[in-house]
C-alpha positions as CSV (number, residue, x, y, z in Angstrom):
1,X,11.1,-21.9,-27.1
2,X,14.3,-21.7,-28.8
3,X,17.5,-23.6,-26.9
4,X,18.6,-20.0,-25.1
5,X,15.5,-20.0,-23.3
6,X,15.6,-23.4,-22.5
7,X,19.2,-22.8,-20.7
8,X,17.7,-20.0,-19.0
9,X,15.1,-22.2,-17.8
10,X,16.8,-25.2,-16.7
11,X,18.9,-22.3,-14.5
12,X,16.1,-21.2,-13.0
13,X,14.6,-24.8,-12.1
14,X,17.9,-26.0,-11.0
15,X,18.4,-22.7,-8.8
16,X,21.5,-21.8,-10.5
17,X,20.2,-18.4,-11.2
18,X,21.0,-15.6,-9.2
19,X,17.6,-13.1,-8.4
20,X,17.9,-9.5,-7.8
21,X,15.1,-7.2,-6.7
22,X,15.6,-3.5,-7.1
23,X,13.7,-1.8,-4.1
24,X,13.2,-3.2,-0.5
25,X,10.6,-1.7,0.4
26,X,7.2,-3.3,1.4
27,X,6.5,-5.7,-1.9
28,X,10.2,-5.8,-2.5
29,X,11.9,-6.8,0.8
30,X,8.9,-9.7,1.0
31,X,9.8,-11.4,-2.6
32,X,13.3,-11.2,-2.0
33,X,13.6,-13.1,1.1
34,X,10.9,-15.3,-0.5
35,X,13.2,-16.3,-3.2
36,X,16.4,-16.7,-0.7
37,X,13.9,-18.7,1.2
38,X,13.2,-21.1,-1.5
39,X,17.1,-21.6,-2.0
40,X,17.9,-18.8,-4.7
41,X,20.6,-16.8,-4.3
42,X,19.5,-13.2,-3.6
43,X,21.0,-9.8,-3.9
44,X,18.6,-7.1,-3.0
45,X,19.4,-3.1,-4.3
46,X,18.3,-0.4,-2.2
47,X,19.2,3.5,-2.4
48,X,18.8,4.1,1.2
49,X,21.9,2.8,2.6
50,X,20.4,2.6,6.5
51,X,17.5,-0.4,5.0
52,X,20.8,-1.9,3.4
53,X,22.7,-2.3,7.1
54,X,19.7,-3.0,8.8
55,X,19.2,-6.1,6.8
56,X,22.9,-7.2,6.2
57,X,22.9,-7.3,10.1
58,X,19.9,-9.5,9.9
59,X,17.5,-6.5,11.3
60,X,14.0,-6.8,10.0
61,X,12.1,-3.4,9.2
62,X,9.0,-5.0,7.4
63,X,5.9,-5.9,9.5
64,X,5.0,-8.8,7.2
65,X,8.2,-10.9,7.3
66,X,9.4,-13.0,10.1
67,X,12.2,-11.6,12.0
68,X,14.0,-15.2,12.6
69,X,13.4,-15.3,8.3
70,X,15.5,-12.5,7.7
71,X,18.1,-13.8,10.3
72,X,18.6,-17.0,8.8
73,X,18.7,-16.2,4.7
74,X,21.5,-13.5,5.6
75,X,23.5,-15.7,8.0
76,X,23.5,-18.7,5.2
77,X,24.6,-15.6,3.5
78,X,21.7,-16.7,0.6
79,X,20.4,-13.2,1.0
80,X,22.4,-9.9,1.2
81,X,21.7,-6.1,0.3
82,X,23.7,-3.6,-1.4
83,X,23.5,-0.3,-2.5
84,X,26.2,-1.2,-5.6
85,X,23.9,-1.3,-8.3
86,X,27.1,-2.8,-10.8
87,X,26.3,-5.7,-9.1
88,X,22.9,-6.2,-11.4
89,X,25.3,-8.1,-13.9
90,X,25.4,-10.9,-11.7
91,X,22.0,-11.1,-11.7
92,X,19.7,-13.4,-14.0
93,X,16.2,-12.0,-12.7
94,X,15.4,-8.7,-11.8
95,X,12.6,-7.7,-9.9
96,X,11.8,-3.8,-10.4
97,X,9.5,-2.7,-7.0
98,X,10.1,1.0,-6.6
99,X,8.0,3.5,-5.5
100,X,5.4,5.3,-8.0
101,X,4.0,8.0,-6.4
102,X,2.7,11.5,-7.9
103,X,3.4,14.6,-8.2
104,X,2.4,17.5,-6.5
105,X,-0.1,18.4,-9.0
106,X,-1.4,14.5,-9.1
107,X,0.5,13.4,-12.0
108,X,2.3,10.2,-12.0
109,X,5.3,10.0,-11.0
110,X,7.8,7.4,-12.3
111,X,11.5,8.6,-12.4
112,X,11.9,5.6,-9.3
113,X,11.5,3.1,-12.4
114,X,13.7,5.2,-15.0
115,X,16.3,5.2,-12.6
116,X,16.0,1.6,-12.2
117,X,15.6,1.0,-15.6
118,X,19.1,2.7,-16.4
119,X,20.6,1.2,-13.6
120,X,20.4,-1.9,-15.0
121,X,20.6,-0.8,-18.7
122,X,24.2,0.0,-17.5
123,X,25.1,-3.0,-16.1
124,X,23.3,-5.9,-18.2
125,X,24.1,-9.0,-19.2
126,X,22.9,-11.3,-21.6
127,X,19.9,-13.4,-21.3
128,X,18.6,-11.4,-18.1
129,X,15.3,-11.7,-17.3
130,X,13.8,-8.1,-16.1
131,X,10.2,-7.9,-14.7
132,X,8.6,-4.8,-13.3
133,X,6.1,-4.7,-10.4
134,X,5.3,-1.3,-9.5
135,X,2.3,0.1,-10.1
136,X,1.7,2.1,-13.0
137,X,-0.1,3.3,-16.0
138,X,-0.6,1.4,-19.5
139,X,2.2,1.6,-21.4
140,X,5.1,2.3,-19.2
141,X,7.1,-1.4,-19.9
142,X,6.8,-1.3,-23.8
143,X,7.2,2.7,-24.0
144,X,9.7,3.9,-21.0
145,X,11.6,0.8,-19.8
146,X,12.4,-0.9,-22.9
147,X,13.5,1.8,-24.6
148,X,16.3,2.6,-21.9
149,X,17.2,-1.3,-21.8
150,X,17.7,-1.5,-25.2
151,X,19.6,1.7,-25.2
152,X,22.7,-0.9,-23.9
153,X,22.7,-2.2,-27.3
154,X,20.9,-5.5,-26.5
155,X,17.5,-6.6,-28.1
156,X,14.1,-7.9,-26.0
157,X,13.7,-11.3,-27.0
158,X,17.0,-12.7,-27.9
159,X,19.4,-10.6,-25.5
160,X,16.9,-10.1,-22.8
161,X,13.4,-10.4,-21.6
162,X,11.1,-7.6,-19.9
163,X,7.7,-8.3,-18.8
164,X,5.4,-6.6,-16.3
165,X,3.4,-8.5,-13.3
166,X,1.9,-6.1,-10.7
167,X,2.7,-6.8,-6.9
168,X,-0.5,-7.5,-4.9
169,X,0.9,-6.7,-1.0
170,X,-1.7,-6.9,1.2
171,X,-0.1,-5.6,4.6
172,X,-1.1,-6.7,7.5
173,X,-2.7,-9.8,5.4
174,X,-2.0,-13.1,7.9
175,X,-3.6,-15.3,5.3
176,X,-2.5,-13.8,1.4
177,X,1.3,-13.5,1.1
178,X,3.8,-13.1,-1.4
179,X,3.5,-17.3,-2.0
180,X,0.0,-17.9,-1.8
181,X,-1.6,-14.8,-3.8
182,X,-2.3,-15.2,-7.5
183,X,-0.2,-13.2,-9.9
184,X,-1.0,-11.7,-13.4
185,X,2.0,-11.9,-15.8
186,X,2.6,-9.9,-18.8
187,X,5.3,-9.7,-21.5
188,X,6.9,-7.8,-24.3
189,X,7.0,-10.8,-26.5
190,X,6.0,-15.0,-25.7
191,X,9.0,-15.7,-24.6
192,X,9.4,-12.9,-22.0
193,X,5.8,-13.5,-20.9
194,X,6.9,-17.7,-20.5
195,X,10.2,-17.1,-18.6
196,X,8.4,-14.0,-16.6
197,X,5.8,-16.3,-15.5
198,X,8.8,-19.7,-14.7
199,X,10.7,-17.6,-12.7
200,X,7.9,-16.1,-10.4
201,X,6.5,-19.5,-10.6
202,X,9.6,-20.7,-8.5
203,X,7.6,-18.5,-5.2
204,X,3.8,-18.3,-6.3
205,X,1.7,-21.2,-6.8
206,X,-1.0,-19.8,-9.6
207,X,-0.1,-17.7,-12.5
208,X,-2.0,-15.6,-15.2
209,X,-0.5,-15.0,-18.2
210,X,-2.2,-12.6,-20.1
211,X,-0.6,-11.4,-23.9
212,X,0.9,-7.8,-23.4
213,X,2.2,-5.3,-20.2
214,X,-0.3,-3.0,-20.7
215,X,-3.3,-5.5,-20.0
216,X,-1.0,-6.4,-16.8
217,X,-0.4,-2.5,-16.1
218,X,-4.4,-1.9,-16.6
219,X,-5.3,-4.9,-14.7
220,X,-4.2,-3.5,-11.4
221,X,-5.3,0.2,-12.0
222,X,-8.8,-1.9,-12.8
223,X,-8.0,-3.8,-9.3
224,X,-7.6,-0.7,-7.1
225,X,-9.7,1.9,-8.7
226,X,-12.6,-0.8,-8.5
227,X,-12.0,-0.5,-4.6
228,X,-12.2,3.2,-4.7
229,X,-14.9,3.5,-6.5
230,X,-16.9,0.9,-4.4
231,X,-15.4,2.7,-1.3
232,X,-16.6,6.5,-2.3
233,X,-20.1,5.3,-3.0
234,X,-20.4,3.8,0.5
235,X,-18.4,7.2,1.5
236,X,-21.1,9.1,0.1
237,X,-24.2,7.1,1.4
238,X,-23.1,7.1,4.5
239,X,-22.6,11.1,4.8
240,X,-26.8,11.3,3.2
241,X,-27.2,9.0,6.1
242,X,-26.0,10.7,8.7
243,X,-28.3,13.5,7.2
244,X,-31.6,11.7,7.4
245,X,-31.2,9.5,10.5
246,X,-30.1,6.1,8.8
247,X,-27.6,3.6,10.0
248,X,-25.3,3.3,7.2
249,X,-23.7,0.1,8.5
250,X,-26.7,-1.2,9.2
251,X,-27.7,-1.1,5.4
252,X,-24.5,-2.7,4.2
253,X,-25.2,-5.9,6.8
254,X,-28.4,-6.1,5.6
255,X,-27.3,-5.9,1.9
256,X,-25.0,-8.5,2.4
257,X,-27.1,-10.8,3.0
258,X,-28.0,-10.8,-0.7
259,X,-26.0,-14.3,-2.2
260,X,-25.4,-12.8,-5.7
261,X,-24.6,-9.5,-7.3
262,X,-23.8,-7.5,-4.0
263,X,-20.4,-7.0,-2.2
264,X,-20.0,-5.0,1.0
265,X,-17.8,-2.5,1.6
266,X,-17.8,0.1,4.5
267,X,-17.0,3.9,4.9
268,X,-14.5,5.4,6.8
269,X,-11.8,8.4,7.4
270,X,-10.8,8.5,3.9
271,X,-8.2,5.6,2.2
272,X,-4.4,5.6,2.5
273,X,-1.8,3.2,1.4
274,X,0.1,3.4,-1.6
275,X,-2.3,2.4,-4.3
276,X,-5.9,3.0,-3.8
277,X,-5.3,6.9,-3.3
278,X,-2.8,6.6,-6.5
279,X,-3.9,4.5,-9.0
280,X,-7.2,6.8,-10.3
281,X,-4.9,9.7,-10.9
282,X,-2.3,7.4,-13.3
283,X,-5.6,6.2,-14.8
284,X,-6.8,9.7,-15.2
285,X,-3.4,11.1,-16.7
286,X,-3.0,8.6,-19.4
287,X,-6.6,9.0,-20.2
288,X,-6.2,12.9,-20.6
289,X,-3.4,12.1,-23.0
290,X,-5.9,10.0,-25.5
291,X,-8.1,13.1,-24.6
292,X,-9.9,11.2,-22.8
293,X,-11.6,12.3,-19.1
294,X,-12.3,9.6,-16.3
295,X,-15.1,11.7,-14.9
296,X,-16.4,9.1,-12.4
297,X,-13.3,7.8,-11.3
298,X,-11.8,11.2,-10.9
299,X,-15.6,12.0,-8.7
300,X,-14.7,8.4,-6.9
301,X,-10.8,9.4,-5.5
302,X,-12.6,13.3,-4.7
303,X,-15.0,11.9,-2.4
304,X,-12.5,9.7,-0.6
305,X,-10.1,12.3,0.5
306,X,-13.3,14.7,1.2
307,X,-13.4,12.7,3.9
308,X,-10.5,13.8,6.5
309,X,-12.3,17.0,6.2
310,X,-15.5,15.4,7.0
311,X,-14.1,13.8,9.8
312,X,-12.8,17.0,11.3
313,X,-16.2,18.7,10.6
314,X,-17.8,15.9,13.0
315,X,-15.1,16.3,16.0
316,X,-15.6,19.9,15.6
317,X,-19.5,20.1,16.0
318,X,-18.5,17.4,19.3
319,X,-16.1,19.8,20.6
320,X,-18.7,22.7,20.7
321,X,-21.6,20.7,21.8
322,X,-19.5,20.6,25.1
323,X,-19.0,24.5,24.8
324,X,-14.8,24.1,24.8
325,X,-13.1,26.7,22.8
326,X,-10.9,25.2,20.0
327,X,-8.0,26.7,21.5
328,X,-8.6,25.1,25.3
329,X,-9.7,21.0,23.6
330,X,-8.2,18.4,24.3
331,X,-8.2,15.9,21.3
332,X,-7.0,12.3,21.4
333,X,-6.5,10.4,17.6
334,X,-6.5,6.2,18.8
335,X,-5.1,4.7,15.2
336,X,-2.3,6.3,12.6
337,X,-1.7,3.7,10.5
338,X,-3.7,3.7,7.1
339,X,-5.6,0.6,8.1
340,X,-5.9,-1.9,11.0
341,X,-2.8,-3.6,12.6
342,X,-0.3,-2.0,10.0
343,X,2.4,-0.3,10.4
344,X,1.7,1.5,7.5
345,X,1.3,5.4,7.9
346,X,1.6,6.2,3.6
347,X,-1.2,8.7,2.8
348,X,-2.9,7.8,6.4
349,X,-6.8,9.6,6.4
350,X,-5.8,9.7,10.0
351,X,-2.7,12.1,9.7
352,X,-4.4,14.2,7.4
353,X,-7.4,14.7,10.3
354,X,-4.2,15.4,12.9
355,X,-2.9,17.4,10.5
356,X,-6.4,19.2,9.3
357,X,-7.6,19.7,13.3
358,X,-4.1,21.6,14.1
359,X,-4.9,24.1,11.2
360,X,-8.2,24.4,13.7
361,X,-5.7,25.2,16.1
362,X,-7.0,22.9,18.5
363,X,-5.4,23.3,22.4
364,X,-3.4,19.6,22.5
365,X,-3.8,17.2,20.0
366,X,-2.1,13.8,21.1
367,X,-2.6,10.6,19.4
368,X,-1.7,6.5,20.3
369,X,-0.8,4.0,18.5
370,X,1.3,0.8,18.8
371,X,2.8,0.7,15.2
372,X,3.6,4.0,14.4
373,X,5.8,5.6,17.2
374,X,6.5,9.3,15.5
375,X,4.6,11.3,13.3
376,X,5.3,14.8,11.6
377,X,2.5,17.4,11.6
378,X,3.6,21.0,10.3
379,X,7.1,20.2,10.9
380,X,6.3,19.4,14.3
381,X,7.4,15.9,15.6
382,X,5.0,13.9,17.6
383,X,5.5,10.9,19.4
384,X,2.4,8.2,20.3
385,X,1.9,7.7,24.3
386,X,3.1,5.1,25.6
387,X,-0.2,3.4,26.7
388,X,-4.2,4.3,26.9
389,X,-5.6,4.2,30.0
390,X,-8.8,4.8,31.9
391,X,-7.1,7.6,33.6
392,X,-5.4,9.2,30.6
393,X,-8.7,9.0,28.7
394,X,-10.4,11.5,31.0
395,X,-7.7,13.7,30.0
396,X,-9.6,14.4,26.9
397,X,-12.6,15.8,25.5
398,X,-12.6,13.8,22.8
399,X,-11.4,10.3,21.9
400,X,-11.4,9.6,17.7
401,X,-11.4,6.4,16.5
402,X,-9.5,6.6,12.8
403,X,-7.8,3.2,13.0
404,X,-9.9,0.3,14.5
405,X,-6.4,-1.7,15.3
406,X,-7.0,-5.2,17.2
407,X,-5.1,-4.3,19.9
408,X,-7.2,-1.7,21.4
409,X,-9.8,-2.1,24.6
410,X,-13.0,-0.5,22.9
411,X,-14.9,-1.4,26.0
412,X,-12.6,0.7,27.9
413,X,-11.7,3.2,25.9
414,X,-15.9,4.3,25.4
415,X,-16.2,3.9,28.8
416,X,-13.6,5.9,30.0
417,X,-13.3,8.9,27.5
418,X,-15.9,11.9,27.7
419,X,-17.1,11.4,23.7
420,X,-15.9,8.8,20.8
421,X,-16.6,10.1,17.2
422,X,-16.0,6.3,15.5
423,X,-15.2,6.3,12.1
424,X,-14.1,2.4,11.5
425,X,-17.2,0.7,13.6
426,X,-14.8,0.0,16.0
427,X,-17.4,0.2,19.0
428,X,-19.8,-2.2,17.8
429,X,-20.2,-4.6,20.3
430,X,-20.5,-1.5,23.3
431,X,-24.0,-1.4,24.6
432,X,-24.1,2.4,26.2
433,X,-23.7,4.7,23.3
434,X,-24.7,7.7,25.0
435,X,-21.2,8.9,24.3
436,X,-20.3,7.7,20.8
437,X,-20.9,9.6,17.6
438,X,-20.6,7.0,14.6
439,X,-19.7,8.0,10.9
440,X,-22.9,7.2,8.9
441,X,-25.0,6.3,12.5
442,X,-27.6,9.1,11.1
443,X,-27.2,10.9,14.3
């Protein structure tokens, strides 16, 4: 390590070094107050000038971080936003966490991390450190960002360092955050991969340095796809189940109780969030451009957002067994958010089924839920009621389950409604089932 680096790093272990984190969104927002937290001073650069006065008057928008947190690193003025993105020259670590989603036709989108890229290609200084978290395919550090860093005249490794480490956000997590969670740390050259891995070391406890950005980059594809693979299968067993009378859920307790070899996973709606829907088509693009074809991972991400549809298909069959007319039902969706306790609607399974049974045309179509207060189906706002109840509940001719969120009575709410379709085992524990219609029951 040559004496630069060593100045670099004596700055960062003395926190004289200034962090910056480009996008405050929900893996950016939490590493940035992290860092202010630990005594670093923290600028944080964000587009959307509403998230950049919410937070400079100590307003918290991110479920994950504590509100009194937020209050007290911008008050000691150790944290503030901006949307001046000359400012990255004060900076001597910069965090890239922008938004990667795809394209209409499913191919990756990554013009979030260009722009950030020549944001701070324009305003760089020497002996920045520059590490990119967003998801993405193999490739993307080494062949897109540094390219457009190094277009400021400046050279990786001796003017600058660029490595990649993937984010691993768990919302709604109450037990792996931002400082406890392992990270995986990948750079350009050794000394981008050492400083990379000092500078996050000064929030996270346990890091994994591994030798280039693209094992980083294909180590968290390998980390999501793995979960929708292991998700579509379950998907899939559990709709042959409901075919020949078998309790899907019942097989995957049983198979858990294998020590070795076997971990359970369960079915559901379809997934959401930002990554598990994602990462198999960034996987499947770059593989089509080494003519390559990702057959089974492509099959995996198909059966998982078969499953909305599926869903509808099984409140539809409810709706006539009662001999309603789709236009005269009365549907009620308990759960928007993508998962449980979130307040996380990205690429919700449960929107897609509101949005999927309005194309039915289905009579009223209302929905609850405590952490997501609006919604947009066919340019139609809709806003959550205020509160379940055992008299609202009657209202409706059927009650769907898409988000098993802690907060719900699900002795009340099967008591109360006319039918449940349950797609999260939310209704476990309820004895009388005469009314409840589980995914993968095999009824």
């Amino acid at each position: 390590m040559n004496n630069s680096v060593n100045e670099i790093k004596e700055r960062l272990l003395n926190k004289k070094s200034t962090i910056g984190v480009i996008g405050l969104g929900y893996v950016g927002l939490p590493l940035a107050i992290e860092f202010a937290r630990k005594g670093y001073q923290t600028i944080g650069f964000e587009i959307d000038a509403v998230k950049v006065d919410l937070l400079n008057r100590s307003v918290n928008y991110i479920q994950d971080i504590d509100d009194d947190l937020v209050e007290q690193v911008v008050n000691d003025k150790i944290f503030e936003a901006t949307t001046d993105f000359s400012r990255i020259k004060e900076c001597d670590g910069i965090f890239i966490c922008v938004p990667t989603p795809f394209t209409p036709n499913k191919d990756p989108d990554i013009s979030f991390i260009i722009r950030a890229a020549e944001d701070i290609s324009a305003n760089m200084k020497q002996g920045q450190i520059i590490i990119l978290k967003s998801t993405t395919f193999p490739g993307t550090t080494e062949k897109y960002v540094l390219p457009i860093l190094e277009k400021s005249g400046m050279k990786c490794g001796g003017d600058f360092y660029l490595a990649f480490s993937p984010e691993r956000i768990d919302p709604g997590n109450k037990v792996w955050k931002t400082d406890n969670t392992p990270i995986v740390v990948g750079g350009v050259n050794e000394d981008s991969t050492e400083l990379a891995a000092i500078m996050h070391g000064l929030v996270v406890g346990k890091i994994k340095k591994v030798s280039t950005p693209s094992i980083a980059e294909m180590e968290k594809l390998l980390e999501n796809i793995f979960r929708s693979v292991n998700i579509a299968l379950v998907n899939e067993l559990a709709k042959l189940c409901d075919r020949i009378g078998i309790n899907i859920w019942e097989v995957v307790d049983a198979a858990s109780t294998k020590p070795f070899g076997f971990m359970p996973f369960y079915p559901g709606p379809g997934i959401g969030g930002h990554c598990i829907l994602i990462d198999p088509y960034y996987l499947a693009w770059m593989a089509r451009e080494h003519d390559f074809v990702t057959n089974f991972i492509q099959l995996a991400a198909e059966i998982n957002e078969d499953m909305p549809f599926y869903v509808e298909s099984m409140a539809i069959r409810e709706i006539a067994k009662q001999d309603i007319s789709l236009k005269k039902a009365k549907v009620l969706i308990l759960g928007m958010a993508f998962k449980k306790d979130v307040d996380d609607l990205r690429h919700s399974p449960a929107l897609k089924v509101a949005e999927l049974l309005s194309k039915d045309n289905i009579g009223t179509i209302d929905y609850y839920d405590p952490y997501i207060p609006k919604i947009r189906i066919h340019d139609v706002e809709y806003e959550s009621l205020p509160e379940i109840s055992k008299v609202n509940l009657k209202d409706y001719d059927l009650t769907i389950i898409t988000t098993n969120h802690s907060a719900f009575d699900y002795e009340m709410i099967c008591k109360h409604s006319k039918m449940v379709v349950d797609t999260r085992n939310a209704c476990i524990e309820i004895a009388d089932r005469s009314n409840i219609v589980l995914l993968g029951e095999g009824r």
